[in-house]
HTML snippet that shows the backbone in 3Dmol.js (N, CA, C, O; Angstrom):
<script src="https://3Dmol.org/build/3Dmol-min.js"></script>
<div id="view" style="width:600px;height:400px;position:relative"></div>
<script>
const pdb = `
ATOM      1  N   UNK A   1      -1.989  16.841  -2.480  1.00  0.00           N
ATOM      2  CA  UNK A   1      -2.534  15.597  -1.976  1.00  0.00           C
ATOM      3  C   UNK A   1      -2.927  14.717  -3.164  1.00  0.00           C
ATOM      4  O   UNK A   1      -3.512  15.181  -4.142  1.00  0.00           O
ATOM      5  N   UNK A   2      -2.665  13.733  -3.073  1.00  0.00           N
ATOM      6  CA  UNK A   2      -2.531  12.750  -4.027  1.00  0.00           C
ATOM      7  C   UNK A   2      -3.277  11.239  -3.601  1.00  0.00           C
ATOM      8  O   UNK A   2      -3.076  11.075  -2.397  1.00  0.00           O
ATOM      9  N   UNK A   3      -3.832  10.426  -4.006  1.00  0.00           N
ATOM     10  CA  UNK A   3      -4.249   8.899  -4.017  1.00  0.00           C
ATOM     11  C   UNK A   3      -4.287   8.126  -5.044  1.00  0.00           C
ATOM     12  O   UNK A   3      -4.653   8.510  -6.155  1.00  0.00           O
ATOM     13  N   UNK A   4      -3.858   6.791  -4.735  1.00  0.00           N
ATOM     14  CA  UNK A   4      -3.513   5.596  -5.782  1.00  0.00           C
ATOM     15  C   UNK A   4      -4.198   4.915  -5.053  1.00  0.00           C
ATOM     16  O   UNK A   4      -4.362   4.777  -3.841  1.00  0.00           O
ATOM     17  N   UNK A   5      -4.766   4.306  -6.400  1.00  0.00           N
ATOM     18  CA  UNK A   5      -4.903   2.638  -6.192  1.00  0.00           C
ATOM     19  C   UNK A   5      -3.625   1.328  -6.435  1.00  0.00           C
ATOM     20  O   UNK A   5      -3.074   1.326  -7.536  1.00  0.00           O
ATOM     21  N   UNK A   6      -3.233   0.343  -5.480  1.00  0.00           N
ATOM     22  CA  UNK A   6      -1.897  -0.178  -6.115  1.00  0.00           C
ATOM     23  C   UNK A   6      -2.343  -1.430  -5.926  1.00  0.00           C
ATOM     24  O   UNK A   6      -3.016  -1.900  -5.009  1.00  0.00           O
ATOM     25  N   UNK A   7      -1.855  -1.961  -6.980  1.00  0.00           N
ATOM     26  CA  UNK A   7      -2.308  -3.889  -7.267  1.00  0.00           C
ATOM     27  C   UNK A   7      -0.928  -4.411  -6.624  1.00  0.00           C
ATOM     28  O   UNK A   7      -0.229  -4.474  -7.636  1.00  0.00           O
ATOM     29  N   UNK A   8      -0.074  -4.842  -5.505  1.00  0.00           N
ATOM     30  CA  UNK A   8       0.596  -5.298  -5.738  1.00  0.00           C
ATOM     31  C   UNK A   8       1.021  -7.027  -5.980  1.00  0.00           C
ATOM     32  O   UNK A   8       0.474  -7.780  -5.173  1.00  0.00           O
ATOM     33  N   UNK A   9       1.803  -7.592  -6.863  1.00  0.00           N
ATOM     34  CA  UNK A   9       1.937  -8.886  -6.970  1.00  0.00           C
ATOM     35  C   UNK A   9       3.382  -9.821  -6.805  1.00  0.00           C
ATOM     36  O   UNK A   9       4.516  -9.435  -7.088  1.00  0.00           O
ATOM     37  N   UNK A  10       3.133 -10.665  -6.462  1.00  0.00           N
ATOM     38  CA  UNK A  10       4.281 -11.667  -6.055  1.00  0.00           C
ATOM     39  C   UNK A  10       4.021 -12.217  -5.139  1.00  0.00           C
ATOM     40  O   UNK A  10       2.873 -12.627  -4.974  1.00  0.00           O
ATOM     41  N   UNK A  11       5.124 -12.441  -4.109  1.00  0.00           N
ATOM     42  CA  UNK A  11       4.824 -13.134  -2.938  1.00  0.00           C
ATOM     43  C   UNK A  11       4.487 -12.274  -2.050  1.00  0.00           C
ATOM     44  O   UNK A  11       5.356 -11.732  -1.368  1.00  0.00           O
ATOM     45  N   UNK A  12       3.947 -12.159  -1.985  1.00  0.00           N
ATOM     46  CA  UNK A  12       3.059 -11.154  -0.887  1.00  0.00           C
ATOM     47  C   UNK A  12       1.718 -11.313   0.168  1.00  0.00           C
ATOM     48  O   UNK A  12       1.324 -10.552   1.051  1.00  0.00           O
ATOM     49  N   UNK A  13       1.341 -12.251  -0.169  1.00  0.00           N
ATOM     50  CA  UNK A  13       0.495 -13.056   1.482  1.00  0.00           C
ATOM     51  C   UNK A  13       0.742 -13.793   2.027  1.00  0.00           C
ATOM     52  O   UNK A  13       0.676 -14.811   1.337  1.00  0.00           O
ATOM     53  N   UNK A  14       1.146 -14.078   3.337  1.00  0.00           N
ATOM     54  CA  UNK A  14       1.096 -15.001   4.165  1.00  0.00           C
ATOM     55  C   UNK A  14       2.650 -14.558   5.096  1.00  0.00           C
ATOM     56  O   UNK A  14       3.044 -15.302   5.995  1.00  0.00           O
ATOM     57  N   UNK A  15       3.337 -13.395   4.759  1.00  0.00           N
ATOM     58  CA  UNK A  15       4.177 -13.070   5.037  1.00  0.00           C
ATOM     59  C   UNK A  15       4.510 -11.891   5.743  1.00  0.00           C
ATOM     60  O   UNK A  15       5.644 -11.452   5.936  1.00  0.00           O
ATOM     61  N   UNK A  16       3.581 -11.479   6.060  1.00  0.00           N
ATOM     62  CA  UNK A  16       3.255 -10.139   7.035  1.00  0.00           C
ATOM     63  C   UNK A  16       3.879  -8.740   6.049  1.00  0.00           C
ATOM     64  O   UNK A  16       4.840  -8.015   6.302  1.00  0.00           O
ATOM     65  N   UNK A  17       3.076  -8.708   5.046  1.00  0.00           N
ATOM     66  CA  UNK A  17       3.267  -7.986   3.794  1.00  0.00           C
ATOM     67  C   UNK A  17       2.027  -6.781   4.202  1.00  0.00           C
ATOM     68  O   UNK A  17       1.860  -5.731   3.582  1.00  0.00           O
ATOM     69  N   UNK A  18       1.511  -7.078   4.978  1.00  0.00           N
ATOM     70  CA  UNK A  18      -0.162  -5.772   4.611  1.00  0.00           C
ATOM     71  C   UNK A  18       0.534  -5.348   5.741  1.00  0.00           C
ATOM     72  O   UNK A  18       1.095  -4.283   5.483  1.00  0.00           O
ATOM     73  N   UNK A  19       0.811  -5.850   7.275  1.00  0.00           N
ATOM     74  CA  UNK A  19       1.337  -5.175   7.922  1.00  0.00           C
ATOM     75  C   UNK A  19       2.489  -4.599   8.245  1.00  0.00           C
ATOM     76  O   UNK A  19       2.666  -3.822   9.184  1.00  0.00           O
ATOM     77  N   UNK A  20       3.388  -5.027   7.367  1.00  0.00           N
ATOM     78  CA  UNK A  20       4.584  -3.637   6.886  1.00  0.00           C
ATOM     79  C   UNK A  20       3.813  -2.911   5.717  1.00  0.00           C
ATOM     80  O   UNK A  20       4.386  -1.827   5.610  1.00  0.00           O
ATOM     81  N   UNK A  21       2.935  -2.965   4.914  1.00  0.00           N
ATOM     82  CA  UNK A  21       2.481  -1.808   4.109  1.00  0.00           C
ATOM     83  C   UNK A  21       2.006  -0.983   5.527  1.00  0.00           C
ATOM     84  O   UNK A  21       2.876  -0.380   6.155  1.00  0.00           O
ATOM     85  N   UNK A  22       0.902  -0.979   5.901  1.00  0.00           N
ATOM     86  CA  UNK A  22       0.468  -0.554   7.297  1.00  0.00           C
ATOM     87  C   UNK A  22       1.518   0.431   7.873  1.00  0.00           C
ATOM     88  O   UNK A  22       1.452   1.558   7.384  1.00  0.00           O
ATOM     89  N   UNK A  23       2.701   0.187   9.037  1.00  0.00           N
ATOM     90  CA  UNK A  23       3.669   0.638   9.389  1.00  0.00           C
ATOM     91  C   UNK A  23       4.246   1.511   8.008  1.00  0.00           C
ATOM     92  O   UNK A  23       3.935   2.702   7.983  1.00  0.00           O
ATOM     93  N   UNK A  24       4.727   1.199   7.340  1.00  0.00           N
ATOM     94  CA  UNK A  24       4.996   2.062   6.179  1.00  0.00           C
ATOM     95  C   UNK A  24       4.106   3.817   6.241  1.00  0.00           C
ATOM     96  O   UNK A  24       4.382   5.004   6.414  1.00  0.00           O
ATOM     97  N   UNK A  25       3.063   3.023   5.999  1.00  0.00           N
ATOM     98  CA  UNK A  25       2.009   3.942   5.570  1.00  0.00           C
ATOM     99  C   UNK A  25       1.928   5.256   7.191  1.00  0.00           C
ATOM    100  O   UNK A  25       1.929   6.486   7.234  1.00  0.00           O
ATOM    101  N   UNK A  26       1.890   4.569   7.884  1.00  0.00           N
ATOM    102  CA  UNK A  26       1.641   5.207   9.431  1.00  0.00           C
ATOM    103  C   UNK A  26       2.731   5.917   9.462  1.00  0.00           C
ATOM    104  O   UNK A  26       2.447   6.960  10.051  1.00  0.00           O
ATOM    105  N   UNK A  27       3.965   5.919   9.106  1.00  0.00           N
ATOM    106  CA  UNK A  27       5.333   6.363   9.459  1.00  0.00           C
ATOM    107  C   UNK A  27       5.690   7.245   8.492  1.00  0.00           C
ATOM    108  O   UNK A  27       6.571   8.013   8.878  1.00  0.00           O
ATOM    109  N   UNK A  28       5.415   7.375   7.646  1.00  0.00           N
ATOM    110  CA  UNK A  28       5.031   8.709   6.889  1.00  0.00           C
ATOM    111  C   UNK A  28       3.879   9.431   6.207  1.00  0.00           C
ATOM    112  O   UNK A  28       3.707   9.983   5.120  1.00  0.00           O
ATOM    113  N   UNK A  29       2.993   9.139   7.559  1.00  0.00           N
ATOM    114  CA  UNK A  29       1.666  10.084   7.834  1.00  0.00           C
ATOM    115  C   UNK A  29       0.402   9.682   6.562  1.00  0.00           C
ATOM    116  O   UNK A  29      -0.323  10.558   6.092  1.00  0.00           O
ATOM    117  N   UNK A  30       0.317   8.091   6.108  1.00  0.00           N
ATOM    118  CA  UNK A  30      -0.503   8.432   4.648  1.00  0.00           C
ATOM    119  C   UNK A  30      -1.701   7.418   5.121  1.00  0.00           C
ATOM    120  O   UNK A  30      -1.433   6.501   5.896  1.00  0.00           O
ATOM    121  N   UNK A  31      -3.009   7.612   4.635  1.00  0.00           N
ATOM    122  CA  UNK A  31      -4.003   7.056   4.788  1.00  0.00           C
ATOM    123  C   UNK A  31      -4.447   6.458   3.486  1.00  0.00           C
ATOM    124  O   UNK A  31      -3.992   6.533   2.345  1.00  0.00           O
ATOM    125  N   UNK A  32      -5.741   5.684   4.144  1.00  0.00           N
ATOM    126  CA  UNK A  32      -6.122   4.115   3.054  1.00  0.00           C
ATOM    127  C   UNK A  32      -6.158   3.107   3.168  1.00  0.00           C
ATOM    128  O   UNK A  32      -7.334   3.083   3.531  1.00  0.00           O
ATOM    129  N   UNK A  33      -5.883   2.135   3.183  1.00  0.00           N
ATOM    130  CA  UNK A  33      -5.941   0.619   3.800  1.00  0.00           C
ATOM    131  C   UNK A  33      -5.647  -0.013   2.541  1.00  0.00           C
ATOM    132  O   UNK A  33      -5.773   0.367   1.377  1.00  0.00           O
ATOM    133  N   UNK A  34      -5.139  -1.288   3.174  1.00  0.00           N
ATOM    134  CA  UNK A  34      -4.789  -2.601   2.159  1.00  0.00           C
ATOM    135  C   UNK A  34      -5.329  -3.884   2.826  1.00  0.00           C
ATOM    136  O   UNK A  34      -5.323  -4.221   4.010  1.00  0.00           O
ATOM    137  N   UNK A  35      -5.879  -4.610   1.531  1.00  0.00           N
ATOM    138  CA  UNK A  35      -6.424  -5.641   1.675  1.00  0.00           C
ATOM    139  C   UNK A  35      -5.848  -6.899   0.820  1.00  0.00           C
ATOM    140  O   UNK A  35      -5.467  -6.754  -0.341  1.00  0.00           O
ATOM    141  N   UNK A  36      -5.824  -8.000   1.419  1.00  0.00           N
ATOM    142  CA  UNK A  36      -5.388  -9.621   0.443  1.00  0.00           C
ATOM    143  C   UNK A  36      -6.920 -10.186  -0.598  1.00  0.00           C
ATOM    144  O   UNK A  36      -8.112 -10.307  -0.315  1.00  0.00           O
ATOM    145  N   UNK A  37      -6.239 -10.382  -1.669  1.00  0.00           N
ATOM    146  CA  UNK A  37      -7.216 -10.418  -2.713  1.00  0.00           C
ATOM    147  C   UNK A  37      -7.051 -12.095  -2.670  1.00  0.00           C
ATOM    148  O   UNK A  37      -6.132 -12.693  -2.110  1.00  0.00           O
ATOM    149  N   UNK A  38      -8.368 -12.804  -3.528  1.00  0.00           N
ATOM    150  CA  UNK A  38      -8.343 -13.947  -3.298  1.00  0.00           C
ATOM    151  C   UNK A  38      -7.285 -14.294  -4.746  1.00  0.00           C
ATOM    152  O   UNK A  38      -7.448 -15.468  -5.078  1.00  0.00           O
ATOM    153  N   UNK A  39      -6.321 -13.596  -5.607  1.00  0.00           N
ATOM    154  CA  UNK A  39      -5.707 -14.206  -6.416  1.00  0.00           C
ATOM    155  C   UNK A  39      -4.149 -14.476  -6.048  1.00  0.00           C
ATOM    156  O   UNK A  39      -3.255 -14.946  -6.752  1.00  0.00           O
ATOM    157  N   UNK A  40      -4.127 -13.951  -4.504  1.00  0.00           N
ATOM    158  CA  UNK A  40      -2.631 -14.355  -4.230  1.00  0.00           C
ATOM    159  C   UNK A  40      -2.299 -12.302  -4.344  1.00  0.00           C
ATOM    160  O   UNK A  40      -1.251 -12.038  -3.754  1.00  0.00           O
ATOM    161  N   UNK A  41      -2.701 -11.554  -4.701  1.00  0.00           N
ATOM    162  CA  UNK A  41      -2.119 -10.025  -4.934  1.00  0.00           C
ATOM    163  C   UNK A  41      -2.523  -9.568  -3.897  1.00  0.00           C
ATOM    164  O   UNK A  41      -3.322 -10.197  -3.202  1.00  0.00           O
ATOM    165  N   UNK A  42      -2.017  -8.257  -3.531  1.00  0.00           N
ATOM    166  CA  UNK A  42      -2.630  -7.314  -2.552  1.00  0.00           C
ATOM    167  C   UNK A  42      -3.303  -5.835  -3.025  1.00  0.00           C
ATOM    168  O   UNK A  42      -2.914  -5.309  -4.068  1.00  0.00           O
ATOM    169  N   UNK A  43      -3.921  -5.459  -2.524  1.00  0.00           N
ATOM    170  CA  UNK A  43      -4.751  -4.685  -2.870  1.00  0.00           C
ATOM    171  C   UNK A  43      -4.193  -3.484  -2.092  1.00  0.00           C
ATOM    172  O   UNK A  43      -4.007  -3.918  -0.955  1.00  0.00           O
ATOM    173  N   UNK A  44      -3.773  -1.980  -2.140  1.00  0.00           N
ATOM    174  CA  UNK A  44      -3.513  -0.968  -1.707  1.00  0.00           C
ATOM    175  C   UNK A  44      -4.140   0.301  -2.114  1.00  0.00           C
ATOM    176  O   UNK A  44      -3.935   0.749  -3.242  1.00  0.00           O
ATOM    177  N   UNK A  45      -4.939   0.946  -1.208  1.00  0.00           N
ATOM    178  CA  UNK A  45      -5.386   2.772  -1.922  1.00  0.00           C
ATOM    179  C   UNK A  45      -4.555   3.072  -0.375  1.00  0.00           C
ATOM    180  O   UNK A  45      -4.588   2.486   0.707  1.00  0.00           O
ATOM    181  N   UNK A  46      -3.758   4.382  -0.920  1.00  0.00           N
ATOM    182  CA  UNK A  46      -3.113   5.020  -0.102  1.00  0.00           C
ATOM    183  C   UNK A  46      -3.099   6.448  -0.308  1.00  0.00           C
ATOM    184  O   UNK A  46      -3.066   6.608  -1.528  1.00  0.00           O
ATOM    185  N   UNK A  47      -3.107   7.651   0.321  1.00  0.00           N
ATOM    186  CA  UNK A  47      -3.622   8.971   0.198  1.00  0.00           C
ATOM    187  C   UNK A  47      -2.409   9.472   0.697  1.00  0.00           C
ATOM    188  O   UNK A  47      -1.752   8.706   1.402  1.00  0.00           O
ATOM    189  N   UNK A  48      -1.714  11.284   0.342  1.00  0.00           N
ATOM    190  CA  UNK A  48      -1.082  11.797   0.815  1.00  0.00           C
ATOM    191  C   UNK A  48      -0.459  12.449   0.536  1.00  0.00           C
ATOM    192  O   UNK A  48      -0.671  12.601  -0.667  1.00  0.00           O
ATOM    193  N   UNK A  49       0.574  13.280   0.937  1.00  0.00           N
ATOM    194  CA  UNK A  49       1.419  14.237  -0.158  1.00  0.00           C
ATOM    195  C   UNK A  49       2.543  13.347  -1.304  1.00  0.00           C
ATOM    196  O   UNK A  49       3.295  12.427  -0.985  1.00  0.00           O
ATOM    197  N   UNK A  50       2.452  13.668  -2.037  1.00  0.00           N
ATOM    198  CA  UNK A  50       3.579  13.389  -3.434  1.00  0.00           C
ATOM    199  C   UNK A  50       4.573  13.154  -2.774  1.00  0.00           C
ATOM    200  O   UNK A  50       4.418  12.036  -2.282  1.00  0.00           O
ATOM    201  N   UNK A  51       5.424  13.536  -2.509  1.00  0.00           N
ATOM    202  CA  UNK A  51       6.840  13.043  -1.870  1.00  0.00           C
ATOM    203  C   UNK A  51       6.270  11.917  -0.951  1.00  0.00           C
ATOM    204  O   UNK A  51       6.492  10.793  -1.402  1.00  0.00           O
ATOM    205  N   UNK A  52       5.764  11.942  -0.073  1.00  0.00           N
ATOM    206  CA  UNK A  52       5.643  10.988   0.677  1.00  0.00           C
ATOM    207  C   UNK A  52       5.074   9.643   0.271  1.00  0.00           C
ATOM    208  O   UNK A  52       5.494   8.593   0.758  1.00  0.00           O
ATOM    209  N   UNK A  53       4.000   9.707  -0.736  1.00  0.00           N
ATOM    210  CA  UNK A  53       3.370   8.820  -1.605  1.00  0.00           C
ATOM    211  C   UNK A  53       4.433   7.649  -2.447  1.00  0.00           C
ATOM    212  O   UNK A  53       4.264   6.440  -2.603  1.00  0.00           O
ATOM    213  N   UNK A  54       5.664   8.619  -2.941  1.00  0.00           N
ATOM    214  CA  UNK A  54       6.471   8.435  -3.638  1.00  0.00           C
ATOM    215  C   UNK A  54       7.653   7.511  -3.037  1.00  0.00           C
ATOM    216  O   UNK A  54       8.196   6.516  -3.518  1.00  0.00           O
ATOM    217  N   UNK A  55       7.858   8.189  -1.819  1.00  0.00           N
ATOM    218  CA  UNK A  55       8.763   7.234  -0.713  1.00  0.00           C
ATOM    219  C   UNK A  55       7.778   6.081   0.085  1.00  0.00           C
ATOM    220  O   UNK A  55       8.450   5.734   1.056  1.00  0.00           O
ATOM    221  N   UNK A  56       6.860   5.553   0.097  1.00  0.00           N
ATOM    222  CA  UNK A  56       6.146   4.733   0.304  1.00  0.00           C
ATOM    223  C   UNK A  56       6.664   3.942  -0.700  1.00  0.00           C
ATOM    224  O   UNK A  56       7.631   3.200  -0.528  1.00  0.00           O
ATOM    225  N   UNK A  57       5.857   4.106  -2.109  1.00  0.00           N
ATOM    226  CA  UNK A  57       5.999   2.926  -3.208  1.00  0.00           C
ATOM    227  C   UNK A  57       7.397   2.380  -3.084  1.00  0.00           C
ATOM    228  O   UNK A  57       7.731   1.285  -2.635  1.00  0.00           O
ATOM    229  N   UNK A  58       8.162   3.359  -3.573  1.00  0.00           N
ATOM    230  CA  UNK A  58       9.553   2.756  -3.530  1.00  0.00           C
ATOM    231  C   UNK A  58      10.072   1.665  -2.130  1.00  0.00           C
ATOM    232  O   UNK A  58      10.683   0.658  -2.487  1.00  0.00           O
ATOM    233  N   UNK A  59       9.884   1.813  -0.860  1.00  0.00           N
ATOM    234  CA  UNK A  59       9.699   0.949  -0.073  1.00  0.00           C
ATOM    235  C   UNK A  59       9.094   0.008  -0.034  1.00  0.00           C
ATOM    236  O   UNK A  59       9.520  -0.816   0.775  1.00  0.00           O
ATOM    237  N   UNK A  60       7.717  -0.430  -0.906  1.00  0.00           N
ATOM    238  CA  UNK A  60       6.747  -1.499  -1.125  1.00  0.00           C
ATOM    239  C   UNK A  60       7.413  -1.925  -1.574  1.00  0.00           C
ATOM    240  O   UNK A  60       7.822  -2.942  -1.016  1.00  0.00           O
ATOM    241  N   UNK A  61       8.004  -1.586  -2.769  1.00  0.00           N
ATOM    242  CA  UNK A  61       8.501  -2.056  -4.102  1.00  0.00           C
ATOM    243  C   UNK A  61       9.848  -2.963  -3.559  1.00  0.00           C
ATOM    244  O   UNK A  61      10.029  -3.975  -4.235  1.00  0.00           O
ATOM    245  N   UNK A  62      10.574  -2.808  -2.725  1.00  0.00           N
ATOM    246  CA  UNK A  62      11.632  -3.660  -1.761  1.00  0.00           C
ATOM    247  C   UNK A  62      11.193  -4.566  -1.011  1.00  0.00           C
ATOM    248  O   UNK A  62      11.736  -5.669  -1.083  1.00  0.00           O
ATOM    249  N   UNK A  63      10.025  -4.347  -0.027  1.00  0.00           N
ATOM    250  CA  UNK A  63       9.449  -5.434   0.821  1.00  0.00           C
ATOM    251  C   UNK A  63       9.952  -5.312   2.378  1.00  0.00           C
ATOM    252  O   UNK A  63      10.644  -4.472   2.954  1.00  0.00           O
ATOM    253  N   UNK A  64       9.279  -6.560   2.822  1.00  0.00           N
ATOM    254  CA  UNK A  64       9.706  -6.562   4.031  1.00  0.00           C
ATOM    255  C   UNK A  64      10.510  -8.045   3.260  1.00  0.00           C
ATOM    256  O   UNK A  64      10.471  -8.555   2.140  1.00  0.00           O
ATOM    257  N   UNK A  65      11.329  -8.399   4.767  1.00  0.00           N
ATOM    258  CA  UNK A  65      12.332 -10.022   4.148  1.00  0.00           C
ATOM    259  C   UNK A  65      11.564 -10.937   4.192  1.00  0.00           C
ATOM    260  O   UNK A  65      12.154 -12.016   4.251  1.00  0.00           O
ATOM    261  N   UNK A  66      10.686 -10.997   4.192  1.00  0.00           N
ATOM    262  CA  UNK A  66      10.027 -12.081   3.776  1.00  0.00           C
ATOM    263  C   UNK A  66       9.361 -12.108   2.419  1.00  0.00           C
ATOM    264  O   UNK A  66       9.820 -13.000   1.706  1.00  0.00           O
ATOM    265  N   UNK A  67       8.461 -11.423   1.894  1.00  0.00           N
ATOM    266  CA  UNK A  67       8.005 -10.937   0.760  1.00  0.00           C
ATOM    267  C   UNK A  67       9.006 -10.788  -0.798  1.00  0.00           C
ATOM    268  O   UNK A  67      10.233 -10.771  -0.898  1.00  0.00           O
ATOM    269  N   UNK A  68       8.258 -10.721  -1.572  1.00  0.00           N
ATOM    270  CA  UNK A  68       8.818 -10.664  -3.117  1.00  0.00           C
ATOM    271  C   UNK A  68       8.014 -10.076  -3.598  1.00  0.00           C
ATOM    272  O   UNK A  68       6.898 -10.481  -3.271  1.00  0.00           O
ATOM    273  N   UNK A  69       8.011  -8.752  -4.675  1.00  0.00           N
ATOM    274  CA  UNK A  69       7.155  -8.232  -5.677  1.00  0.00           C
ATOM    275  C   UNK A  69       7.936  -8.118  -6.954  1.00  0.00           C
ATOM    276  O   UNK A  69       8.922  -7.643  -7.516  1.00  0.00           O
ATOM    277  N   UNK A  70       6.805  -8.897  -7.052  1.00  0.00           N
ATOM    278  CA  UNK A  70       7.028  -8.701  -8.771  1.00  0.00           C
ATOM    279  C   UNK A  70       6.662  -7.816 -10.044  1.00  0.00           C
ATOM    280  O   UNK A  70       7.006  -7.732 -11.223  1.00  0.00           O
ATOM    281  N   UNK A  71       5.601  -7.081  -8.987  1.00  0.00           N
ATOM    282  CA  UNK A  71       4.868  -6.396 -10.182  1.00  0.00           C
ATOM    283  C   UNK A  71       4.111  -5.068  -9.467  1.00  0.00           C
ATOM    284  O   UNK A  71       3.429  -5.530  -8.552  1.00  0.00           O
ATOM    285  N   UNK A  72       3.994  -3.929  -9.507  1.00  0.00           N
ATOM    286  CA  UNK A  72       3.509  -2.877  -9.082  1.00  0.00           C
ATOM    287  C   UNK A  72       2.353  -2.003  -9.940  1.00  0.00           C
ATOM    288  O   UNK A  72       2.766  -1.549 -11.007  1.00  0.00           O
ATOM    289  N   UNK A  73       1.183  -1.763  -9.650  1.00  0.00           N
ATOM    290  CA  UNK A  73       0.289  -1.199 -11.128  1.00  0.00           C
ATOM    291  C   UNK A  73      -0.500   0.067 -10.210  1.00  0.00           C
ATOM    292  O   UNK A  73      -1.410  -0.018  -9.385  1.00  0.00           O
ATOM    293  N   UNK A  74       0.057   0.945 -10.590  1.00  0.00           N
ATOM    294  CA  UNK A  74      -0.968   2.164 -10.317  1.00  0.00           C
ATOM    295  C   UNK A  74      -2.158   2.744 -10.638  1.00  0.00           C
ATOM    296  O   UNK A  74      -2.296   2.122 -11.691  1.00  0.00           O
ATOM    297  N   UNK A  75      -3.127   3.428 -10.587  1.00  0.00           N
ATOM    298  CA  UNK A  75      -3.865   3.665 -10.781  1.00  0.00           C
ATOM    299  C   UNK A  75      -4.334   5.030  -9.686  1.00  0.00           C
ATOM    300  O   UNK A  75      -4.380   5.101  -8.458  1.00  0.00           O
ATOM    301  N   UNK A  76      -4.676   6.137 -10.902  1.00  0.00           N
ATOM    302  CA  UNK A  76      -4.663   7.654  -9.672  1.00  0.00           C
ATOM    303  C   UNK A  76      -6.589   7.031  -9.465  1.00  0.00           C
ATOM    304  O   UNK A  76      -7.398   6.449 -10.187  1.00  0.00           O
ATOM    305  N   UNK A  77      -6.579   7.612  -8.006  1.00  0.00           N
ATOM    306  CA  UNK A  77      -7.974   8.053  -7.690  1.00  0.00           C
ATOM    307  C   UNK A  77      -8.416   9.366  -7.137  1.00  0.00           C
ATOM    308  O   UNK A  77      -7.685  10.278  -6.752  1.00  0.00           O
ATOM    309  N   UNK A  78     -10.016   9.319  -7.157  1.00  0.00           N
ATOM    310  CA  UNK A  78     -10.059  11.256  -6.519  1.00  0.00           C
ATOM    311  C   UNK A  78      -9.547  10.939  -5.071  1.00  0.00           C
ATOM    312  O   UNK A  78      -9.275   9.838  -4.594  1.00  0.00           O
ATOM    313  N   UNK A  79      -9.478  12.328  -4.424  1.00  0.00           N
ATOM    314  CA  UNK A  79      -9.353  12.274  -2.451  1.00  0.00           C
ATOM    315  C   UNK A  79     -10.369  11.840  -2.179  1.00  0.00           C
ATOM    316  O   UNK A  79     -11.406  11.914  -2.838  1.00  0.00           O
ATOM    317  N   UNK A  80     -10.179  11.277  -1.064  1.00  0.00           N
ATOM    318  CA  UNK A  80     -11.393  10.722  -0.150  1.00  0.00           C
ATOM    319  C   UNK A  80     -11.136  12.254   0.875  1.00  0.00           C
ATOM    320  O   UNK A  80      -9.964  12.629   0.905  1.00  0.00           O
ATOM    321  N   UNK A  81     -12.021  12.995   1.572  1.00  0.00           N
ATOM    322  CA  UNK A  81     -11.763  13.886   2.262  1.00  0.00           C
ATOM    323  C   UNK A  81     -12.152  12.891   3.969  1.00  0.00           C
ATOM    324  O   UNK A  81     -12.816  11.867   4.133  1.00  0.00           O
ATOM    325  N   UNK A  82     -11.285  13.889   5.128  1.00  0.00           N
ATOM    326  CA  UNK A  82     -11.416  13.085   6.019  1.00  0.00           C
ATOM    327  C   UNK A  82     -11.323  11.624   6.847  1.00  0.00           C
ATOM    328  O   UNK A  82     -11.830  11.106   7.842  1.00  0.00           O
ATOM    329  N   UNK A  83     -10.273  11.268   5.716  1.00  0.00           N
ATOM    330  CA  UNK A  83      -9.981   9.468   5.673  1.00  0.00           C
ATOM    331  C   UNK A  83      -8.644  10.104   7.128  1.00  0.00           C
ATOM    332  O   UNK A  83      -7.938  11.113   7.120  1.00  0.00           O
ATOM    333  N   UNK A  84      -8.778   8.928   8.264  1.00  0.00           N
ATOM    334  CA  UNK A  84      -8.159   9.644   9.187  1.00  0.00           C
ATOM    335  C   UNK A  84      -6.963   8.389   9.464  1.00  0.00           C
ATOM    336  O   UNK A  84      -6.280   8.568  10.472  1.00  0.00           O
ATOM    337  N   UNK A  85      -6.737   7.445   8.844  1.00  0.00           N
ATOM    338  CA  UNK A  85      -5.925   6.299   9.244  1.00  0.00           C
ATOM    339  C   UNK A  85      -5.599   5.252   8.117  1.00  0.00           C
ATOM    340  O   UNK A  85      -6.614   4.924   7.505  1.00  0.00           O
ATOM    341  N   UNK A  86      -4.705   4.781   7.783  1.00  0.00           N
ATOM    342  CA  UNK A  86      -4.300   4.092   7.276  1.00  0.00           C
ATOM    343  C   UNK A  86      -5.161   2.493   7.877  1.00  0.00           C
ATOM    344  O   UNK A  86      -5.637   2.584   9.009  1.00  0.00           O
ATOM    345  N   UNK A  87      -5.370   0.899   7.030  1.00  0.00           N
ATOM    346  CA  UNK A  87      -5.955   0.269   7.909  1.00  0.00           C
ATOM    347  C   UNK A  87      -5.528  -0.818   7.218  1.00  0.00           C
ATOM    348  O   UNK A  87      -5.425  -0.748   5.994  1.00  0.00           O
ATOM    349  N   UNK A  88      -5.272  -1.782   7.792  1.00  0.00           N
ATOM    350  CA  UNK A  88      -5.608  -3.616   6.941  1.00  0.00           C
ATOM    351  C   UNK A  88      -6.911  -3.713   6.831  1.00  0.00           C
ATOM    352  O   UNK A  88      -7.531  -3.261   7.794  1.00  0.00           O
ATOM    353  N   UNK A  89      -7.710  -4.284   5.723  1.00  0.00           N
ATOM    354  CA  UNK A  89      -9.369  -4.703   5.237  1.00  0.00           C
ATOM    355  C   UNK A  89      -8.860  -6.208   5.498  1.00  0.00           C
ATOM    356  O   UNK A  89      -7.786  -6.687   5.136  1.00  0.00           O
ATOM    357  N   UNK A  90     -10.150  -6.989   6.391  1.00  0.00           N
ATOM    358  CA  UNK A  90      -9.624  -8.485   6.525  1.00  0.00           C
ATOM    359  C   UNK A  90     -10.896  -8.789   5.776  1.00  0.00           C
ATOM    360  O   UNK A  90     -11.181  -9.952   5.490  1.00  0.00           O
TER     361      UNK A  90
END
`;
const viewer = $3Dmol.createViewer("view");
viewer.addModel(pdb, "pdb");
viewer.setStyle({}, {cartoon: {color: "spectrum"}});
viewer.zoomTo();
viewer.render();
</script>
C-alpha cells in the first residue's frame, strides 16, 4: 500500500478534470480526494496498491478530452489507515 501526493498542472480546471480523476480513482479501487487549487493546478493524494497507483497516474497523465497536463510532481506520503473513498474537496 502506497500514497502520493500529486500537483497536477496544465489545463486542468474547468473541464471536468477532478471528476475523471474521481472515476479513475473509484475504478481501480484507490482512495483520497482531489481538490482545484486557486493557481489554476489540481491537487491529488491518492492511496493504494502499487500497480494500481501506477495505472492511475499514467491515465491522469493522458486526461480526459478536454483537459491538458503539462506537468505531473509526486510526492510519497505515510497511509492514512481507514480512508474508505476516494472524494472531490470543493
Amino acid at each position: 500500500m502506497i500514497r502520493y501526493s500529486i500537483t497536477v498542472s496544465g489545463r486542468v480546471q474547468g473541464v471536468g478534470f477532478r471528476y475523471f480523476v474521481q472515476l479513475t480513482a473509484c475504478r481501480l479501487n484507490l482512495t483520497g480526494w482531489c481538490e482545484n487549487f486557486m493557481n489554476g493546478n489540481v491537487q491529488i493524494e491518492v492511496q493504494g496498491v502499487e500497480k494500481d497507483i501506477n495505472s492511475f497516474i499514467s491515465t491522469i497523465k493522458v486526461g480526459n478530452n478536454f483537459s491538458r497536463v503539462d506537468d505531473i510532481n509526486l510526492i510519497s506520503l505515510p497511509i492514512i489507515q481507514d480512508e474508505k473513498k476516494f472524494k472531490i474537496k470543493y
